[in-house]
C-alpha positions as CSV (number, residue, x, y, z in Angstrom):
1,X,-3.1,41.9,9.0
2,X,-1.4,38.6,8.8
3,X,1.3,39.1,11.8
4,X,3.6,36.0,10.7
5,X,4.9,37.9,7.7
6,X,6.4,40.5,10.3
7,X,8.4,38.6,12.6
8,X,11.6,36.6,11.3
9,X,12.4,33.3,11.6
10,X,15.1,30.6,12.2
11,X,13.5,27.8,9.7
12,X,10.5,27.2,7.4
13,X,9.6,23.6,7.9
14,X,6.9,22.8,4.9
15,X,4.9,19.7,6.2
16,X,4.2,18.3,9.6
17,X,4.4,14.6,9.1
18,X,7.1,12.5,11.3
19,X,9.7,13.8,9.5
20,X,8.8,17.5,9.5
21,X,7.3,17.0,13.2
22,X,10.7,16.2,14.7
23,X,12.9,18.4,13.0
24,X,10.5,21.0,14.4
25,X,10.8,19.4,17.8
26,X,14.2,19.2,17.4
27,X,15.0,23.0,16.4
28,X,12.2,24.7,18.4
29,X,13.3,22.8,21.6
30,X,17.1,24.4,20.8
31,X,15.6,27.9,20.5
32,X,15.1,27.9,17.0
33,X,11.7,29.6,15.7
34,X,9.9,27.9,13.3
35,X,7.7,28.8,10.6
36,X,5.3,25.3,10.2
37,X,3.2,25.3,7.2
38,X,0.7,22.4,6.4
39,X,-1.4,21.7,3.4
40,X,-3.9,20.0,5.4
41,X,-6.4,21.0,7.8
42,X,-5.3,21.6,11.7
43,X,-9.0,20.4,12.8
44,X,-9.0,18.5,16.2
45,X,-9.3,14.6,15.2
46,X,-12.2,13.1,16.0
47,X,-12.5,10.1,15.0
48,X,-15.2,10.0,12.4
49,X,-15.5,8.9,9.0
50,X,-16.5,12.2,7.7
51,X,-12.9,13.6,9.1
52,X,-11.1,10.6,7.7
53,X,-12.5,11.1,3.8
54,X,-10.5,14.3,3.0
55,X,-7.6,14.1,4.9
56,X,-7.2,10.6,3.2
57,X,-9.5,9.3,0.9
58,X,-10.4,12.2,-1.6
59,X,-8.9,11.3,-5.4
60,X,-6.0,13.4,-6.8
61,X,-5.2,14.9,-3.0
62,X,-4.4,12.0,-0.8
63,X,-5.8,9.5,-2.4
64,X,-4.3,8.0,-5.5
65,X,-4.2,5.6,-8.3
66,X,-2.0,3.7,-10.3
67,X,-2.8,2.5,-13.8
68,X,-3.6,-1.0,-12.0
69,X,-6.2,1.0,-9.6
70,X,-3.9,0.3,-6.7
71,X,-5.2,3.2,-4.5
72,X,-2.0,4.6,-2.8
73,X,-3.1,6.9,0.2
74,X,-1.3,9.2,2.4
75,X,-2.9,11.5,5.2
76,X,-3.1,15.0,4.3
77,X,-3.7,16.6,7.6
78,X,-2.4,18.2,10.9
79,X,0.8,15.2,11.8
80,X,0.7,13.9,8.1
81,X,0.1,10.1,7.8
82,X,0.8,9.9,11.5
83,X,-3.1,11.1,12.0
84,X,-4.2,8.0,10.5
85,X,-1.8,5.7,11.2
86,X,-1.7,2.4,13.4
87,X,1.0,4.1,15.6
88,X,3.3,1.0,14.8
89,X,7.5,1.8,15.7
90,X,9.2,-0.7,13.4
91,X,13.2,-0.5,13.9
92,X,14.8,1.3,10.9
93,X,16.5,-0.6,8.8
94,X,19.9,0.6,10.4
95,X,22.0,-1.2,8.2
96,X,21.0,0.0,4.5
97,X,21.8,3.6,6.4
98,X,25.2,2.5,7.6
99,X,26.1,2.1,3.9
100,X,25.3,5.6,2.9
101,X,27.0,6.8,6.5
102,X,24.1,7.5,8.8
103,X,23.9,5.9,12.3
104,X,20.4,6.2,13.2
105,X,20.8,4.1,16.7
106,X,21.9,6.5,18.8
107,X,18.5,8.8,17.7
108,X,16.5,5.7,18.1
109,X,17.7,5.8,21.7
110,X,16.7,8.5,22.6
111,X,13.1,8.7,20.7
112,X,12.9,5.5,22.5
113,X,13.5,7.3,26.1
114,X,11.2,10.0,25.2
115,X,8.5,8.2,23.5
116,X,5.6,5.8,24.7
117,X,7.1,2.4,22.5
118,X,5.9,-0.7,23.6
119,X,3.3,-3.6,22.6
120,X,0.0,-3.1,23.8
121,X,-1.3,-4.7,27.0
122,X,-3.3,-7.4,27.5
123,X,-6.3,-5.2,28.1
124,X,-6.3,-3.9,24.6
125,X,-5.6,-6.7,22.3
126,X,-8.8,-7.9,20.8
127,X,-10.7,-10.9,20.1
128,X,-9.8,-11.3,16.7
129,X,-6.1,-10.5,17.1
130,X,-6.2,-12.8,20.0
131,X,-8.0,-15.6,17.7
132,X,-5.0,-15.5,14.9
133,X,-2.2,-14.8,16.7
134,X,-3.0,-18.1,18.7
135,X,-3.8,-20.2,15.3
136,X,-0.2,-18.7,13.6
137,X,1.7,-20.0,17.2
138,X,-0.3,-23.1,16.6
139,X,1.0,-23.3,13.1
140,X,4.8,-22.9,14.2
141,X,5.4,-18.9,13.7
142,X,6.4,-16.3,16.1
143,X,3.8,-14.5,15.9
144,X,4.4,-11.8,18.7
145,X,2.6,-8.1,19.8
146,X,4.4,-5.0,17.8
147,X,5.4,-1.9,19.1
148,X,3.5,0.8,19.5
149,X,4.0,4.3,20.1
150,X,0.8,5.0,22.4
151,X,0.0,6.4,25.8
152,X,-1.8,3.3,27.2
153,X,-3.1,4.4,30.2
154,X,-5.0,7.0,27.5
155,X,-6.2,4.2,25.1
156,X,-9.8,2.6,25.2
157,X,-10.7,-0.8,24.4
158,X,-13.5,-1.9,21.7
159,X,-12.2,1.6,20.1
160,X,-12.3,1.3,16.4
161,X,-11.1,5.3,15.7
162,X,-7.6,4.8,15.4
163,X,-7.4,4.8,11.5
164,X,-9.8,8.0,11.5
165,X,-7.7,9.9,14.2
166,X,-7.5,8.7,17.7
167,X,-10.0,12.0,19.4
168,X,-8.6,11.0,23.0
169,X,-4.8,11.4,22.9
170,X,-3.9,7.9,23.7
171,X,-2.0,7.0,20.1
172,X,0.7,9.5,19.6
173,X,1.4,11.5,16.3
174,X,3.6,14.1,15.2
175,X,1.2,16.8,15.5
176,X,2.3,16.5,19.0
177,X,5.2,17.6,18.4
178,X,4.1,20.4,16.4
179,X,2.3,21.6,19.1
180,X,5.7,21.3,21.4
181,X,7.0,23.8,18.6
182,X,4.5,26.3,19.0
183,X,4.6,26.3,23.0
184,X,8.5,27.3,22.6
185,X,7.3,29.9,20.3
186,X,7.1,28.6,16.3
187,X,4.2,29.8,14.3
188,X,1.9,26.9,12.7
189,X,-0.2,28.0,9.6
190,X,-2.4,25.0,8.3
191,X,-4.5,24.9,4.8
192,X,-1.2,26.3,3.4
193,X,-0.2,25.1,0.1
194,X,3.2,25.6,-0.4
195,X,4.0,26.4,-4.5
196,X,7.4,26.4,-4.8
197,X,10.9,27.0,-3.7
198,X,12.9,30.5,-4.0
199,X,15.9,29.7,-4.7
200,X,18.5,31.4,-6.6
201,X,20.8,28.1,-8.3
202,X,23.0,28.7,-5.1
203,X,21.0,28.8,-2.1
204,X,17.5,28.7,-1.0
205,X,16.3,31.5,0.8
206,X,12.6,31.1,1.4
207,X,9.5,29.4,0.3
208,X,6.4,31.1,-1.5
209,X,2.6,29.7,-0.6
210,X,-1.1,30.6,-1.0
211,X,-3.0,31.0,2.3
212,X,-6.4,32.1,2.9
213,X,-6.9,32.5,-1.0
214,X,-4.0,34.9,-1.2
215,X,0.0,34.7,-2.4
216,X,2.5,35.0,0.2
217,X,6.2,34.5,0.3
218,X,8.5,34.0,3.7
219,X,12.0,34.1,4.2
220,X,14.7,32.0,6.6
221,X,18.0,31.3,6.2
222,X,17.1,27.8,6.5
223,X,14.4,25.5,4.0
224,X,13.3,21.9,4.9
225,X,10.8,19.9,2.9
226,X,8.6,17.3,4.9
227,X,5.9,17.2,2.6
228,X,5.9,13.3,1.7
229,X,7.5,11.1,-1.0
230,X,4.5,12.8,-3.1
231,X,4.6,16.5,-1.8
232,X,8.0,16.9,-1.5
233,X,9.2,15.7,-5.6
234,X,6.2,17.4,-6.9
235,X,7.6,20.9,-5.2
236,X,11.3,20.0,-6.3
237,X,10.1,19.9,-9.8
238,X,8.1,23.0,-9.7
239,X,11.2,24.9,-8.0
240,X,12.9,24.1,-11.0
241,X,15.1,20.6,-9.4
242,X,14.4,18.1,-11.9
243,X,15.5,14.2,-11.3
244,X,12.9,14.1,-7.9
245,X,10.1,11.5,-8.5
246,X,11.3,8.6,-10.6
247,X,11.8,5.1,-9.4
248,X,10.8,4.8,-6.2
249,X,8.4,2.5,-4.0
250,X,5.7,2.2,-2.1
251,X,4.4,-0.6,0.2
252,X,1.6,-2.8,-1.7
253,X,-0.9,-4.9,0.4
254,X,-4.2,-6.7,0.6
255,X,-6.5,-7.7,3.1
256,X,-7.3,-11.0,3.6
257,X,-11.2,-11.8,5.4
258,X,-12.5,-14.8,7.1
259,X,-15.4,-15.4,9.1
260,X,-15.7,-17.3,12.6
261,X,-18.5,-18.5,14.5
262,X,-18.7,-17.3,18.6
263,X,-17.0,-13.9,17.8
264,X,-18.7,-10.6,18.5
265,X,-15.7,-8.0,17.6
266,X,-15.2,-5.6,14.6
267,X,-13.7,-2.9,17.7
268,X,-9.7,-3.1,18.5
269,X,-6.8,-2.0,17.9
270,X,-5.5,-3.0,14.7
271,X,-2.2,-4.3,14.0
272,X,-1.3,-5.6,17.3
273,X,0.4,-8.4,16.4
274,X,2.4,-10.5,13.9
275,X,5.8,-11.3,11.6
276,X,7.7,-10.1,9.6
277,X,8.7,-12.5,7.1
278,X,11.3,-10.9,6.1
279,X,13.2,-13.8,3.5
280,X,9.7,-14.0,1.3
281,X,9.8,-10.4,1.6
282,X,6.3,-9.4,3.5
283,X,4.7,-8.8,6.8
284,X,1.6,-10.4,7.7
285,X,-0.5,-9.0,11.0
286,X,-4.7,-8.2,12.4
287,X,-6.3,-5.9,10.8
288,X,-9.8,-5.1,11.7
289,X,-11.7,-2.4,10.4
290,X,-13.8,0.1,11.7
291,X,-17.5,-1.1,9.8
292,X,-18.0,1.2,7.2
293,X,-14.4,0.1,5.9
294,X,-14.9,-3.0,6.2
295,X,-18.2,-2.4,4.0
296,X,-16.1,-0.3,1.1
297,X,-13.4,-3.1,1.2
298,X,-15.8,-5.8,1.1
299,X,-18.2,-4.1,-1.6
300,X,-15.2,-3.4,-3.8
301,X,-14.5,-7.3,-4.7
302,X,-18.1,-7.7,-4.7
303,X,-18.3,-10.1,-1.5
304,X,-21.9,-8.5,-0.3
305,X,-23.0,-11.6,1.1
306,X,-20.1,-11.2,3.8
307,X,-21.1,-7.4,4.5
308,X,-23.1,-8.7,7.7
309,X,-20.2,-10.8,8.6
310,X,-17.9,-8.0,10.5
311,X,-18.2,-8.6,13.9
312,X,-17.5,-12.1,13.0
313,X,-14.7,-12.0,10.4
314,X,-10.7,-12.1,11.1
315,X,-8.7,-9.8,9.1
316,X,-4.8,-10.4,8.1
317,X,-3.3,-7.8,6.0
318,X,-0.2,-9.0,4.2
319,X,1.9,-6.6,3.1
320,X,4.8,-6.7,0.6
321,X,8.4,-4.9,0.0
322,X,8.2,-3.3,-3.2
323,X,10.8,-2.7,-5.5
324,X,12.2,0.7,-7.2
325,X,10.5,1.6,-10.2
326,X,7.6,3.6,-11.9
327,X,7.6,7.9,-11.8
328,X,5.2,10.8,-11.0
329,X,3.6,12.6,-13.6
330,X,4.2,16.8,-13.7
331,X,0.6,16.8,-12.3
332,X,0.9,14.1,-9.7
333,X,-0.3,11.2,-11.0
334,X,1.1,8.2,-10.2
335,X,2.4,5.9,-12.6
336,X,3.7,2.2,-11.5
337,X,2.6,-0.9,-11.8
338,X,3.1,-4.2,-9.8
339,X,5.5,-6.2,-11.3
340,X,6.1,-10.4,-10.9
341,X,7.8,-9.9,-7.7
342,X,5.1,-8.0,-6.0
343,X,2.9,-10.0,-7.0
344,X,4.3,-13.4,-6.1
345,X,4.9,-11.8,-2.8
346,X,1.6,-10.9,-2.1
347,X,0.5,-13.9,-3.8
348,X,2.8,-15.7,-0.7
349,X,1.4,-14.1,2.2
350,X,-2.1,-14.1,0.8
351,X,-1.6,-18.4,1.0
352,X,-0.1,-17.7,4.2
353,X,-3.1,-16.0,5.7
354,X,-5.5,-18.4,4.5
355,X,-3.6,-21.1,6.4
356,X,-3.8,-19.1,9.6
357,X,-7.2,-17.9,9.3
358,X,-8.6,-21.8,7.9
359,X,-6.3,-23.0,11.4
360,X,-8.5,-21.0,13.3
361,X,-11.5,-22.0,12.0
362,X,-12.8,-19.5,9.6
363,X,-14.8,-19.7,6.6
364,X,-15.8,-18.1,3.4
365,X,-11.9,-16.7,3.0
366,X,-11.5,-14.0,0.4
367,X,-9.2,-11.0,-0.4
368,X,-9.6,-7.4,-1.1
369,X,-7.9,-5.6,-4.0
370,X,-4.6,-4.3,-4.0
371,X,-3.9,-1.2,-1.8
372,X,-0.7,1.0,-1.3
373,X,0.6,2.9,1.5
374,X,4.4,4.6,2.2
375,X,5.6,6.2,-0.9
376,X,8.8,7.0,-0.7
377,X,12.7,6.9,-2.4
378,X,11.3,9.7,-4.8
379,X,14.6,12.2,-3.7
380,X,17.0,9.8,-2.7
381,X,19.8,9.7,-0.1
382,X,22.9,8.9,-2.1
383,X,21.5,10.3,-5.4
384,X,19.8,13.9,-4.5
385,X,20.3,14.6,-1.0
386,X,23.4,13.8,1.1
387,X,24.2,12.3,3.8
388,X,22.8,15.3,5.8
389,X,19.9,15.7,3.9
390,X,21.2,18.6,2.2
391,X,20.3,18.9,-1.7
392,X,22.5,20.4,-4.6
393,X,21.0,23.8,-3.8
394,X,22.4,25.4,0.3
395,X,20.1,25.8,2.7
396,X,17.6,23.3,1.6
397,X,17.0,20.1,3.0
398,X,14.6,17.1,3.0
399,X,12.9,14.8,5.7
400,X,10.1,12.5,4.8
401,X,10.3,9.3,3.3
402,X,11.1,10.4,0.1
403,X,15.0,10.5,1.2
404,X,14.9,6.9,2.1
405,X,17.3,5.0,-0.3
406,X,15.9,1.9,-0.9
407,X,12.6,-0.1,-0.6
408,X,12.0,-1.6,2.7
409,X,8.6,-2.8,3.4
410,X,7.6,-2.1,6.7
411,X,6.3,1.5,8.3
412,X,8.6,3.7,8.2
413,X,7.3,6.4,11.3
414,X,10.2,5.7,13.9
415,X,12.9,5.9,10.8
416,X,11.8,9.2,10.1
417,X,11.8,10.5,13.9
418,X,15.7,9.1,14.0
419,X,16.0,11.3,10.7
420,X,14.3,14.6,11.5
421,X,16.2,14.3,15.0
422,X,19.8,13.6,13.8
423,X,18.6,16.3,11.0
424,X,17.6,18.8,13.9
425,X,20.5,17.9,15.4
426,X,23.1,18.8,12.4
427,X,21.5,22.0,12.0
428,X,21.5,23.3,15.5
C-alpha cells in the first residue's frame, strides 16, 4: 500500500530545485510536514556522463530547442538545476525586488551564515583559470574568483564532475536540503509527475500526479510550485490559469576555445573566476569542460581538428542578459528567438574573449553555438503572483525562477534561496 496517501500534511511542495529546496527547509525546520514531489530521478549523483544525459540532455524533457536550435537546458533531477550546476552565489539583484516590495537582504544574511559561500582556494583553481584570469588583469579588468557555495575541505582538485553531479558532497545543492526535510519528518516521492492543480476558482486544495504508473491525488491546505520557469507555466495552464508562459527570458551564451602550448589541464572547477560586465550587458568567466563535452561542443561547429586539443585549450564562456519576449507552446516547446540585442551582446563578449585568450597566448580561437540556461519570468511577480508569491487562486504559491520579474543575466541559485526562505518564512 502506498502509506503517503494515509498520513496528512502541512504543504505539498511540487519540485525540489533552489526554490522548492528552501521553502521545504524553511517549513519542515518550523514543524511543518511536507509532501516533496520530484519529476526527476532521486539516484545518488555520481558524476558520470551516463547520469548527466537524462537528467539534462534528453530532447523535449530537459533539454530544449528554440526555432534558432539554441538548446536551452535545465536539470531534471533530485535538487533541480542545482545537481548540475557550477555552485556559483551571485547577489540578487536586490534592487529590481525593492521596486515590487521585497527585501531579499536580510534572507541573504542569513543563507550567507548558514551556507558554505566563498571563492575557492588557491588549491582548487586550475591551470587554465589561472592562465586567463592573469591575461584579463594584464589587459586592465578585474577579473576576480566568484563565490561559491561549496564545502571546500570536501572538494577535489583535477575533478572534472561538477557539471555531472559532484558524487562526493563537496558542491552543495538543494537536494540537501530536501534531505533536511525528510530528517524532520516530510515525505519525498521522486519520478513523480505532477499533472495538474485542484483547484476550485477560489482556492487550491491539493495537487493530482501519476506515480509508479498509477493516478494519485493529495491534499494540504497549502500548494507551492517549484517546478522551473518551464514546469511550473506548463502546470498553470493545464490547471486551467492561463497568461503563465509568455515573454519571458532565459540566459544565452557561447563558449569561446583557444589552445595553448605547456598546459596539461581539461580537470577543474569551472567558473572560478571572472566579470561581470554589467554596462554591455554580459558576464564573461573559465569554463572547462569535462572531455566528452568538450568533444560534443567542439564537433557541433565542426572544429575536429581541435578535438585532441582539450587538455590544452582555455575556455571563456560569455554569457548575455536576455530580454523579455517569445512564449511556450501548450506542449512545451519553446518558441524565442535571439533578437539584435542578444546578439550584439554576445557578439561583444565573444571579441572580448578572444582578446583575453590571444593575451595569453592561445591559438586557433573559435566559438561554439549558441546555448541557453535559466529560464525564467514565465509567472511574473507584479503580473501573476504577488508580492508574497501568492497567485489569483488562495493557497497556491510559486518559487522558482519563473516569478522573477525581469531579465537579469547572471545565475540566479542564491535569489531563489532568499525567495523560498522569506516564502517559508510568510507562511509559517
Amino acid at each position: 500500500m502506498h502509506t503517503f496517501l494515509d498520513e496528512e500534511y502541512d504543504v505539498i511542495i511540487v519540485g525540489s530545485g533552489p526554490g522548492g529546496g528552501s521553502v521545504a527547509h524553511e517549513l519542515s525546520r518550523r514543524g511543518w510536514k511536507a509532501l516533496l514531489l520530484e519529476k526527476g530521478s532521486g539516484e545518488p549523483l555520481r558524476g558520470t556522463a551516463a547520469q548527466l544525459i537524462p537528467m539534462a540532455l534528453i530532447p523535449g524533457r530537459s533539454l530544449h530547442f528554440t526555432e534558432q536550435m539554441v538548446g536551452l537546458i535545465h536539470g531534471l533531477t533530485l535538487g533541480g538545476s542545482s545537481a548540475i550546476y557550477y555552485a556559483n552565489a551571485f547577489e540578487p539583484p536586490y534592487e529590481m525586488f525593492d521596486k515590487y516590495g521585497i527585501d531579499l537582504r536580510p534572507e541573504v544574511d542569513e543563507i550567507k551564515r548558514e551556507l558554505p559561500i566563498a571563492p575557492l582556494a588557491d588549491a582548487l583553481l586550475g591551470p587554465a583559470a589561472r592562465r586567463i584570469m592573469d591575461s584579463a588583469r594584464q589587459l586592465g579588468y578585474e577579473w576576480n574568483r566568484l563565490p561559491k557555495i561549496v564545502y571546500q575541505d570536501k572538494c577535489r582538485p583535477h575533478c572534472d564532475k561538477c557539471v555531472m553531479g559532484c558524487p562526493y558532497g563537496a558542491k552543495w545543492s538543494s537536494g540537501m536540503y530536501i534531505d533536511g526535510a525528510q530528517q524532520n519528518g516530510s515525505v519525498l516521492l521522486t519520478r513523480a509527475s505532477v499533472t495538474r492543480v485542484v483547484h476550485d476558482h477560489h482556492a487550491a486544495s491539493g495537487v493530482e500526479f501519476k506515480y509508479r504508473g498509477r493516478e494519485f491525488r493529495a491534499s494540504a491546505p497549502v500548494i507551492v510550485l517549484a517546478a522551473g520557469g518551464i514546469g511550473t507555466p506548463l502546470l498553470l495552464r493545464r490547471s486551467g490559469l492561463e497568461g503563465a508562459g509568455s515573454d519571458f527570458f532565459f540566459d544565452p551564451l557561447l563558449i569561446v576555445f583557444g589552445m595553448v602550448d605547456g598546459m596539461d589541464g581539461g580537470k577543474e572547477f569551472p567558473m572560478a573566476a571572472g566579470h561581470n560586465f554589467h554596462e554591455d550587458g554580459y558576464i564573461l568567466t573559465d569554463l572547462v569542460l569535462p572531455r566528452w563535452l568538450y568533444w560534443l561542443f567542439t564537433s557541433q561547429v565542426l572544429r575536429f581538428d581541435r578535438l585532441p586539443a582539450h587538455s590544452r585549450t582555455l575556455p571563456i564562456m560569455v554569457k548575455a542578459r536576455d530580454e523579455l519576449g517569445g512564449h511556450l507552446t501548450r506542449r512545451g516547446a519553446v518558441r524565442k528567438r535571439l533578437g539584435p540585442g542578444e546578439r550584439q551582446r554576445l557578439l561583444g563578449g565573444y571579441e572580448k574573449a578572444c582578446q583575453i585568450l590571444r593575451n595569453a597566448g592561445a591559438r586557433h580561437i573559435y566559438k561554439s553555438w549558441y546555448l541557453a540556461v535559466h529560464p525564467g519570468g514565465t509567472a511574473r511577480i507584479g503580473e501573476f503572483v504577488d508580492s508574497n508569491l501568492k497567485t489569483e487562486i488562495d493557497n497556491l504559491y510559486i518559487c522558482d525562477a519563473s516569478v522573477i520579474p525581469e531579465a537579469w543575466g547572471l545565475p540566479p541559485t542564491l535569489t531563489l534561496l532568499a525567495l523560498g526562505r522569506r516564502l517559508g518564512q510568510h507562511l509559517s
